[in-house]
C-alpha positions in Angstrom: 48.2 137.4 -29.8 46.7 135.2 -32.1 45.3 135.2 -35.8 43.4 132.7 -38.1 42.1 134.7 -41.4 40.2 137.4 -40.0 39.7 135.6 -36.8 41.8 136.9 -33.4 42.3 136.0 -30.3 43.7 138.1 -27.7 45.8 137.6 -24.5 43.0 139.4 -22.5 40.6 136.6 -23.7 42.4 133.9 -23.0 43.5 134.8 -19.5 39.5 135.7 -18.8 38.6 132.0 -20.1 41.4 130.7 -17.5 41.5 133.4 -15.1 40.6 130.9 -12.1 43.5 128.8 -12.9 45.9 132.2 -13.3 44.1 133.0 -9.6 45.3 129.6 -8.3 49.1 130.0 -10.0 49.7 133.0 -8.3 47.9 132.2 -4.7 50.8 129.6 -4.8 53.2 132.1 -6.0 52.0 134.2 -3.1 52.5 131.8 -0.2 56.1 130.4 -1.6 57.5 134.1 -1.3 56.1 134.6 2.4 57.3 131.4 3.4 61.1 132.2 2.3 60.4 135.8 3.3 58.9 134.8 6.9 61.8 132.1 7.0 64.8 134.9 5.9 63.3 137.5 8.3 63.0 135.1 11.6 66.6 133.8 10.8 67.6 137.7 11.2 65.3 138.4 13.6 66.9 135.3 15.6 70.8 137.0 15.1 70.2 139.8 15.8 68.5 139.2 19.3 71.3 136.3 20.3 73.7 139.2 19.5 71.8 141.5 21.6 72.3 138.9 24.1 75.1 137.9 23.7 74.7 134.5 23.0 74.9 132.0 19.8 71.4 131.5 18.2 71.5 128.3 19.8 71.5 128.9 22.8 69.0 131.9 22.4 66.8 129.2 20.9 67.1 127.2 24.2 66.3 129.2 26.4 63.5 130.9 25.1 62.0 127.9 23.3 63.0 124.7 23.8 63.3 124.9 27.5 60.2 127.0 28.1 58.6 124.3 26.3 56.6 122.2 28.9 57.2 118.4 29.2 54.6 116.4 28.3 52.8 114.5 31.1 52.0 110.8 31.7 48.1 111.7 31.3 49.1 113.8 28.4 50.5 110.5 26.5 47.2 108.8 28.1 44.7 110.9 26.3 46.1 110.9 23.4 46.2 107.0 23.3 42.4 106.7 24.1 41.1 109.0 21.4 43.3 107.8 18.8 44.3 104.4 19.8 41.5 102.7 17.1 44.1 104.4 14.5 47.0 103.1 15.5 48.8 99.8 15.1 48.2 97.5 17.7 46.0 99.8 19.2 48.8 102.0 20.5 50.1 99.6 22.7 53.6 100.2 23.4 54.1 103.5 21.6 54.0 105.9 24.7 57.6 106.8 23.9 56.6 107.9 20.4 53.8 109.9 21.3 55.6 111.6 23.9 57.8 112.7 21.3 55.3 113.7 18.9 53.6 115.7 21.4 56.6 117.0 22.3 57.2 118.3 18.4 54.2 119.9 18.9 54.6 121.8 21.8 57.6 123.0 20.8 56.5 124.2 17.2 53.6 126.3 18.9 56.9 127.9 21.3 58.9 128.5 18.4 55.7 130.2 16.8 55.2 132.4 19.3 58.6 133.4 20.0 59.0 134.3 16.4 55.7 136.4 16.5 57.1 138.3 19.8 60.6 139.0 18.0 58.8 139.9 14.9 56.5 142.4 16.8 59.1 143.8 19.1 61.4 144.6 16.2 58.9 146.5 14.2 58.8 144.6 10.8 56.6 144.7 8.4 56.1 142.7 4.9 54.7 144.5 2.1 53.4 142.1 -0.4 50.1 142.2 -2.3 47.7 138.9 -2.1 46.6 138.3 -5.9 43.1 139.8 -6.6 40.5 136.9 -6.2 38.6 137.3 -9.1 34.7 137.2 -9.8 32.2 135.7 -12.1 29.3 136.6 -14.0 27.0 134.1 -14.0 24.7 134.4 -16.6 20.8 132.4 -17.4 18.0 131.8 -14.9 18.2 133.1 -11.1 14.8 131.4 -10.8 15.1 128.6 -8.0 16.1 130.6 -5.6 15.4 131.0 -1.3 16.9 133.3 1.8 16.5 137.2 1.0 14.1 139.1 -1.4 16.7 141.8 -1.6 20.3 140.1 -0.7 23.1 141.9 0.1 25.0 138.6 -1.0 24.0 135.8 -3.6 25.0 132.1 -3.6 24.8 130.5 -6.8 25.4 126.4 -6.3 26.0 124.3 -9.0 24.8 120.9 -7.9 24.2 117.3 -8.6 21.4 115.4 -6.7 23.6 112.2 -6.9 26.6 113.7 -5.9 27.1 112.6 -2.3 29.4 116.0 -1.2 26.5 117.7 -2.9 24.3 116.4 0.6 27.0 116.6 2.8 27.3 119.9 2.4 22.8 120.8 3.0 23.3 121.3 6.4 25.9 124.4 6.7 23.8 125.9 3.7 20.9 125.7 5.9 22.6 127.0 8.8 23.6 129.8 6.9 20.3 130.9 5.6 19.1 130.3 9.0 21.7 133.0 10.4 21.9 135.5 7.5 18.5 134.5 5.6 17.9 138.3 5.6 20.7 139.4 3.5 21.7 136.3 1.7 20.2 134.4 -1.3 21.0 131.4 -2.1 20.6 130.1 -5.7 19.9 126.7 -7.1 21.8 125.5 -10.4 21.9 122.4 -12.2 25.2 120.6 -13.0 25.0 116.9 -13.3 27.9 115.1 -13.7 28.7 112.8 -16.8 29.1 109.2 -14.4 26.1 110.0 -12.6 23.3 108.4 -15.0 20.3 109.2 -12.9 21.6 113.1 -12.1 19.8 114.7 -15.3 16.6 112.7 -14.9 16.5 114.5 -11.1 17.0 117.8 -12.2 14.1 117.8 -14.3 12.4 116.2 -12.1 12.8 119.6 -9.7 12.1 121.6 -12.4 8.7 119.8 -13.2 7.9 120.3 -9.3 9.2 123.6 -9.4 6.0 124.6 -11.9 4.0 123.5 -8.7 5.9 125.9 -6.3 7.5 123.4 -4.5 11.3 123.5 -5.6 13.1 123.5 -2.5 10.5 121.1 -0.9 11.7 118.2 -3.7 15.5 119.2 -3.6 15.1 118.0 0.3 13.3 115.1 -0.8 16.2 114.3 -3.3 19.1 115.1 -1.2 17.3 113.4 1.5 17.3 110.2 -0.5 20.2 107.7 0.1 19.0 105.2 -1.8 19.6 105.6 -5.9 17.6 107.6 -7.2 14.8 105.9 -9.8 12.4 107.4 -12.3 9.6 105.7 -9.6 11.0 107.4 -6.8 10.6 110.5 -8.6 7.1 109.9 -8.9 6.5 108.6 -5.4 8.1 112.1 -4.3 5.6 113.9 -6.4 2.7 111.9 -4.2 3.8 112.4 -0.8 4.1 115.8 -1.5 0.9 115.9 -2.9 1.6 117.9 -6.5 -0.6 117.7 -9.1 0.4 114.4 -10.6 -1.3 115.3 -14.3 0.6 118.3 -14.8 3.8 116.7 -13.2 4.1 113.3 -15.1 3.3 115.4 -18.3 6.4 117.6 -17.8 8.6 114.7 -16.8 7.6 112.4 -19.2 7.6 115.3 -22.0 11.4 116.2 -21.3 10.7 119.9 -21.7 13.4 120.3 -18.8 15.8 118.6 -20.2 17.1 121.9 -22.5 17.1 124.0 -18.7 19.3 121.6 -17.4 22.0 121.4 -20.4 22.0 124.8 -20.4 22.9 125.0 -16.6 25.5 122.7 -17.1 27.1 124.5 -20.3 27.1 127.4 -18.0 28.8 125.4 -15.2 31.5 124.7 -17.8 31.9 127.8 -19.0 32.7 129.0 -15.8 35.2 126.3 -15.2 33.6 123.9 -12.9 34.8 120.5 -13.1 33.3 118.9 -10.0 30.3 119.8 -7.8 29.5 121.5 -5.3 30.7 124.9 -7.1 29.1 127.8 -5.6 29.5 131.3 -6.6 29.4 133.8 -3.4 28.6 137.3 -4.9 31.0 136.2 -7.9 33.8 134.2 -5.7 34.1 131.2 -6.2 33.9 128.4 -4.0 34.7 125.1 -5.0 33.8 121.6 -3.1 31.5 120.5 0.2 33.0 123.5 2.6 32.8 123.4 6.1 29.9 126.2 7.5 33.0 128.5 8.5 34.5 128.9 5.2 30.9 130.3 3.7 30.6 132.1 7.1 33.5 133.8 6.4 33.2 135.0 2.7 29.7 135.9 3.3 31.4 138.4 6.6 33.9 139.4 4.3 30.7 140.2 1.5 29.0 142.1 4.4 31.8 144.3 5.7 32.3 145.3 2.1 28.7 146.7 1.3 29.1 148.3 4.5 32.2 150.6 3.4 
Protein backbone atom coordinates (compact mmCIF):
# COMPACT_ATOMS: atom_id res chain seq x y z
CA UNK A 1 0.00 0.00 0.00
CA UNK A 2 2.77 1.97 0.87
CA UNK A 3 6.60 2.22 -0.07
CA UNK A 4 9.62 4.35 1.23
CA UNK A 5 13.00 2.73 -0.24
CA UNK A 6 12.91 -0.63 0.96
CA UNK A 7 10.52 0.21 3.60
CA UNK A 8 6.54 -0.97 3.23
CA UNK A 9 3.66 -0.54 4.83
CA UNK A 10 0.67 -2.60 4.28
CA UNK A 11 -3.09 -2.05 4.50
CA UNK A 12 -3.34 -5.03 6.97
CA UNK A 13 -0.89 -2.95 9.29
CA UNK A 14 -2.46 -0.09 9.30
CA UNK A 15 -5.94 -1.20 9.90
CA UNK A 16 -4.45 -3.45 13.01
CA UNK A 17 -2.82 -0.11 14.40
CA UNK A 18 -6.47 1.48 14.10
CA UNK A 19 -8.54 -1.48 14.25
CA UNK A 20 -10.53 0.01 17.35
CA UNK A 21 -11.43 3.06 15.55
CA UNK A 22 -12.43 0.81 12.25
CA UNK A 23 -14.58 -1.26 15.26
CA UNK A 24 -16.25 1.99 16.29
CA UNK A 25 -16.93 3.19 12.27
CA UNK A 26 -18.72 0.28 11.61
CA UNK A 27 -20.72 -0.20 15.07
CA UNK A 28 -22.21 3.11 13.77
CA UNK A 29 -22.55 1.83 10.45
CA UNK A 30 -24.30 -1.12 12.00
CA UNK A 31 -27.03 0.79 14.00
CA UNK A 32 -27.82 3.49 11.15
CA UNK A 33 -28.88 0.43 8.73
CA UNK A 34 -31.24 -1.20 11.56
CA UNK A 35 -32.67 1.95 12.29
CA UNK A 36 -33.81 2.70 8.59
CA UNK A 37 -34.38 -1.10 8.17
CA UNK A 38 -36.55 -1.32 11.59
CA UNK A 39 -38.18 2.03 10.46
CA UNK A 40 -38.97 0.69 6.54
CA UNK A 41 -40.14 -2.68 7.88
CA UNK A 42 -42.73 -1.21 10.78
CA UNK A 43 -44.04 1.36 8.07
CA UNK A 44 -44.92 -2.06 6.03
CA UNK A 45 -45.71 -3.91 8.81
CA UNK A 46 -48.14 -0.90 9.75
CA UNK A 47 -49.94 -1.09 5.83
CA UNK A 48 -50.24 -3.97 5.59
CA UNK A 49 -52.20 -4.66 8.90
CA UNK A 50 -54.57 -1.36 8.41
CA UNK A 51 -55.19 -3.03 5.03
CA UNK A 52 -55.99 -6.21 6.67
CA UNK A 53 -58.33 -4.18 8.55
CA UNK A 54 -59.53 -2.19 6.60
CA UNK A 55 -58.65 0.91 7.89
CA UNK A 56 -56.00 3.91 7.00
CA UNK A 57 -52.75 3.62 9.05
CA UNK A 58 -54.13 6.23 11.07
CA UNK A 59 -56.63 5.08 12.36
CA UNK A 60 -55.01 1.57 12.88
CA UNK A 61 -52.45 3.63 14.87
CA UNK A 62 -55.38 4.95 17.09
CA UNK A 63 -56.78 2.38 18.10
CA UNK A 64 -54.15 0.22 18.90
CA UNK A 65 -51.80 2.83 20.33
CA UNK A 66 -52.73 6.01 21.00
CA UNK A 67 -55.99 5.13 22.62
CA UNK A 68 -54.80 2.14 24.46
CA UNK A 69 -52.36 4.39 25.81
CA UNK A 70 -53.41 5.25 29.53
CA UNK A 71 -53.88 8.85 30.62
CA UNK A 72 -51.74 10.06 32.88
CA UNK A 73 -52.99 10.68 36.48
CA UNK A 74 -53.05 13.70 38.78
CA UNK A 75 -50.61 11.66 41.25
CA UNK A 76 -48.69 10.67 38.18
CA UNK A 77 -47.92 14.49 37.37
CA UNK A 78 -47.35 14.67 41.42
CA UNK A 79 -44.53 12.32 41.63
CA UNK A 80 -42.83 13.35 39.05
CA UNK A 81 -42.80 16.93 40.41
CA UNK A 82 -41.35 15.83 43.86
CA UNK A 83 -38.45 13.82 42.56
CA UNK A 84 -37.45 16.17 39.99
CA UNK A 85 -38.78 19.47 41.05
CA UNK A 86 -34.93 20.67 42.43
CA UNK A 87 -34.22 20.46 38.43
CA UNK A 88 -36.63 22.36 37.22
CA UNK A 89 -37.18 26.13 36.94
CA UNK A 90 -39.05 27.51 39.58
CA UNK A 91 -39.13 24.38 41.22
CA UNK A 92 -41.75 23.02 38.82
CA UNK A 93 -44.30 25.17 39.93
CA UNK A 94 -46.78 25.64 37.37
CA UNK A 95 -45.63 23.13 34.82
CA UNK A 96 -48.16 20.24 35.52
CA UNK A 97 -49.53 20.78 32.07
CA UNK A 98 -46.07 20.13 30.60
CA UNK A 99 -45.34 17.13 32.41
CA UNK A 100 -48.55 15.68 31.74
CA UNK A 101 -47.59 15.88 28.22
CA UNK A 102 -44.18 14.64 28.57
CA UNK A 103 -45.43 11.70 30.44
CA UNK A 104 -47.87 11.33 28.08
CA UNK A 105 -44.94 11.09 25.16
CA UNK A 106 -43.67 8.52 27.08
CA UNK A 107 -46.37 6.37 27.49
CA UNK A 108 -47.20 6.43 24.20
CA UNK A 109 -43.65 5.60 22.80
CA UNK A 110 -43.44 2.40 25.09
CA UNK A 111 -47.32 1.55 23.21
CA UNK A 112 -46.04 2.26 19.91
CA UNK A 113 -43.00 -0.12 20.88
CA UNK A 114 -44.84 -2.75 21.76
CA UNK A 115 -47.29 -2.70 19.05
CA UNK A 116 -44.49 -2.75 16.57
CA UNK A 117 -42.77 -5.80 18.36
CA UNK A 118 -46.41 -7.68 18.27
CA UNK A 119 -46.85 -6.83 14.41
CA UNK A 120 -43.25 -7.69 13.86
CA UNK A 121 -43.64 -11.12 15.60
CA UNK A 122 -46.93 -12.02 14.29
CA UNK A 123 -45.78 -11.45 10.71
CA UNK A 124 -42.78 -13.62 10.88
CA UNK A 125 -39.86 -11.22 9.97
CA UNK A 126 -36.69 -11.54 10.42
CA UNK A 127 -33.45 -9.13 9.74
CA UNK A 128 -30.38 -10.70 8.67
CA UNK A 129 -27.58 -8.49 9.29
CA UNK A 130 -24.13 -9.25 10.83
CA UNK A 131 -22.89 -7.06 14.03
CA UNK A 132 -19.08 -6.10 13.18
CA UNK A 133 -16.64 -8.45 14.95
CA UNK A 134 -15.51 -6.70 18.26
CA UNK A 135 -11.99 -7.18 18.06
CA UNK A 136 -9.28 -8.18 20.76
CA UNK A 137 -5.99 -7.12 22.01
CA UNK A 138 -2.86 -8.58 22.95
CA UNK A 139 -1.52 -7.02 25.69
CA UNK A 140 1.88 -7.58 25.99
CA UNK A 141 4.77 -6.84 29.30
CA UNK A 142 4.26 -7.68 32.99
CA UNK A 143 0.87 -9.56 34.33
CA UNK A 144 2.53 -9.21 37.74
CA UNK A 145 0.10 -7.03 40.04
CA UNK A 146 -2.45 -9.01 39.71
CA UNK A 147 -5.72 -10.41 42.28
CA UNK A 148 -9.15 -12.68 41.91
CA UNK A 149 -8.35 -16.31 40.29
CA UNK A 150 -5.00 -18.33 40.15
CA UNK A 151 -6.32 -19.94 37.00
CA UNK A 152 -9.01 -17.41 35.36
CA UNK A 153 -11.33 -18.25 32.94
CA UNK A 154 -11.31 -14.43 32.17
CA UNK A 155 -8.59 -11.67 32.69
CA UNK A 156 -9.07 -7.88 33.25
CA UNK A 157 -6.22 -5.85 32.43
CA UNK A 158 -6.90 -1.98 33.78
CA UNK A 159 -4.96 0.68 32.74
CA UNK A 160 -5.24 3.25 35.51
CA UNK A 161 -4.18 6.56 37.00
CA UNK A 162 -4.18 6.97 40.84
CA UNK A 163 -5.26 10.72 40.30
CA UNK A 164 -7.73 10.16 37.90
CA UNK A 165 -10.94 10.61 39.79
CA UNK A 166 -13.26 7.98 37.33
CA UNK A 167 -10.20 5.75 38.02
CA UNK A 168 -11.94 5.64 41.98
CA UNK A 169 -15.30 5.87 40.98
CA UNK A 170 -15.16 3.00 39.28
CA UNK A 171 -13.22 0.53 42.70
CA UNK A 172 -16.27 -0.42 43.87
CA UNK A 173 -18.03 -2.44 40.82
CA UNK A 174 -14.35 -4.02 40.33
CA UNK A 175 -14.60 -5.15 43.78
CA UNK A 176 -18.00 -6.38 43.49
CA UNK A 177 -17.03 -8.26 40.63
CA UNK A 178 -14.16 -10.15 42.14
CA UNK A 179 -16.33 -10.60 44.97
CA UNK A 180 -18.95 -12.56 42.70
CA UNK A 181 -16.71 -14.18 40.09
CA UNK A 182 -13.23 -14.04 42.12
CA UNK A 183 -12.93 -17.75 41.16
CA UNK A 184 -12.78 -17.46 37.44
CA UNK A 185 -11.78 -13.86 37.02
CA UNK A 186 -8.42 -12.05 37.29
CA UNK A 187 -8.07 -8.87 37.42
CA UNK A 188 -4.80 -7.03 36.40
CA UNK A 189 -3.22 -3.84 37.47
CA UNK A 190 -1.48 -1.50 34.76
CA UNK A 191 -0.02 1.78 35.03
CA UNK A 192 -1.17 4.71 32.72
CA UNK A 193 -0.68 8.12 34.11
CA UNK A 194 -1.89 10.79 32.40
CA UNK A 195 0.18 13.75 31.02
CA UNK A 196 -1.93 16.71 33.34
CA UNK A 197 -1.78 14.65 36.29
CA UNK A 198 1.80 15.74 37.78
CA UNK A 199 1.65 13.56 40.89
CA UNK A 200 0.26 10.20 38.80
CA UNK A 201 3.83 8.78 37.97
CA UNK A 202 5.37 9.50 41.36
CA UNK A 203 2.16 7.07 42.64
CA UNK A 204 2.69 4.40 40.48
CA UNK A 205 6.09 3.84 41.66
CA UNK A 206 5.24 4.33 44.69
CA UNK A 207 2.92 0.86 44.31
CA UNK A 208 5.53 -0.63 42.77
CA UNK A 209 8.05 0.01 45.56
CA UNK A 210 5.32 -1.46 48.01
CA UNK A 211 4.61 -4.08 45.75
CA UNK A 212 8.41 -5.56 46.50
CA UNK A 213 6.90 -5.83 50.10
CA UNK A 214 3.79 -7.89 49.00
CA UNK A 215 1.43 -5.35 49.60
CA UNK A 216 0.30 -4.04 46.11
CA UNK A 217 -3.32 -4.02 46.26
CA UNK A 218 -3.20 -2.95 50.10
CA UNK A 219 -1.46 0.67 48.84
CA UNK A 220 -3.64 0.96 45.55
CA UNK A 221 -6.63 1.16 48.30
CA UNK A 222 -4.71 3.42 50.24
CA UNK A 223 -4.19 5.60 47.00
CA UNK A 224 -7.57 5.38 45.57
CA UNK A 225 -8.81 5.87 48.93
CA UNK A 226 -7.02 9.22 49.14
CA UNK A 227 -9.09 12.40 48.20
CA UNK A 228 -6.81 14.70 49.15
CA UNK A 229 -3.73 15.36 46.37
CA UNK A 230 -1.56 13.03 46.44
CA UNK A 231 2.11 14.24 47.97
CA UNK A 232 5.54 12.54 47.90
CA UNK A 233 4.83 12.70 52.10
CA UNK A 234 1.76 10.99 51.83
CA UNK A 235 3.41 8.33 50.04
CA UNK A 236 5.60 7.84 52.81
CA UNK A 237 2.98 8.13 55.53
CA UNK A 238 1.15 5.28 53.53
CA UNK A 239 4.18 3.15 53.73
CA UNK A 240 4.04 3.61 57.78
CA UNK A 241 0.57 2.85 58.55
CA UNK A 242 0.91 -0.02 56.64
CA UNK A 243 3.79 -0.95 58.35
CA UNK A 244 6.41 -1.80 55.23
CA UNK A 245 9.85 -1.88 55.68
CA UNK A 246 10.61 1.82 55.36
CA UNK A 247 14.60 1.14 54.45
CA UNK A 248 13.92 -0.91 51.60
CA UNK A 249 10.85 1.29 50.54
CA UNK A 250 12.39 4.94 50.66
CA UNK A 251 15.40 3.31 48.79
CA UNK A 252 13.27 2.20 45.80
CA UNK A 253 11.26 5.41 45.77
CA UNK A 254 13.85 7.68 46.22
CA UNK A 255 16.13 5.59 43.70
CA UNK A 256 13.46 5.85 40.78
CA UNK A 257 14.08 2.26 39.63
CA UNK A 258 10.20 2.16 38.94
CA UNK A 259 10.11 4.88 36.99
CA UNK A 260 11.24 2.65 33.54
CA UNK A 261 8.00 0.01 34.79
CA UNK A 262 5.72 2.69 34.64
CA UNK A 263 6.81 4.27 31.09
CA UNK A 264 6.74 1.15 29.75
CA UNK A 265 3.06 0.55 30.94
CA UNK A 266 2.15 3.66 29.59
CA UNK A 267 3.88 3.16 26.01
CA UNK A 268 1.86 0.01 26.12
CA UNK A 269 -1.39 1.84 26.99
CA UNK A 270 -0.69 3.89 23.89
CA UNK A 271 0.05 1.38 21.77
CA UNK A 272 -3.04 -0.11 22.35
CA UNK A 273 -4.91 3.13 21.69
CA UNK A 274 -5.86 4.33 25.02
CA UNK A 275 -6.36 7.94 25.35
CA UNK A 276 -8.08 8.27 28.66
CA UNK A 277 -8.28 6.05 31.74
CA UNK A 278 -9.89 3.69 33.02
CA UNK A 279 -9.15 1.36 29.84
CA UNK A 280 -9.63 -2.13 30.77
CA UNK A 281 -9.04 -5.08 28.59
CA UNK A 282 -11.70 -8.04 29.44
CA UNK A 283 -10.01 -11.27 27.88
CA UNK A 284 -8.90 -8.82 24.93
CA UNK A 285 -12.21 -6.53 24.71
CA UNK A 286 -11.85 -3.56 25.31
CA UNK A 287 -13.60 -1.49 27.66
CA UNK A 288 -13.16 2.04 27.81
CA UNK A 289 -14.20 4.58 30.79
CA UNK A 290 -15.63 4.26 34.67
CA UNK A 291 -18.49 1.47 33.64
CA UNK A 292 -21.27 0.85 35.61
CA UNK A 293 -20.97 -2.98 37.51
CA UNK A 294 -23.50 -4.27 34.75
CA UNK A 295 -21.60 -3.52 31.69
CA UNK A 296 -18.44 -5.72 33.20
CA UNK A 297 -21.03 -8.13 34.51
CA UNK A 298 -22.11 -8.62 31.32
CA UNK A 299 -18.92 -9.08 29.15
CA UNK A 300 -17.47 -11.24 31.77
CA UNK A 301 -21.22 -13.63 31.25
CA UNK A 302 -20.70 -13.24 27.70
CA UNK A 303 -16.60 -14.54 28.49
CA UNK A 304 -18.08 -17.37 30.56
CA UNK A 305 -20.83 -18.74 28.22
CA UNK A 306 -18.05 -18.87 25.61
CA UNK A 307 -15.43 -21.15 27.45
CA UNK A 308 -18.32 -23.10 28.16
CA UNK A 309 -19.22 -24.00 24.34
Amino acid sequence: MARVGDWTLTLGEVDKTIRGKLYELEKQKFRARINVIQSMMGEHLLKEEAKKQGLSTDALWKQEVTDKAPAISDDEVKAFLDANGARLPNGGKGMEDKVRAFLSDQVAEQASVIYMRQLMSKSGGQVRLQEPEEPRYDIIGPLTEAKGAKSPKVYIVEFSDFECPFCRRVQPALNKLLEEYGDRVQLIFRHFPLSGHKAAPKASEAALCAAEQGKFWEYHDKLFGMEKSLTEESYTAYAKEMKLDMGKFDSCLNSGKKAQRVADDAAEGERLGITGTPAFFINGRKLSGAQPYGEFKRIVEEELAAEEK
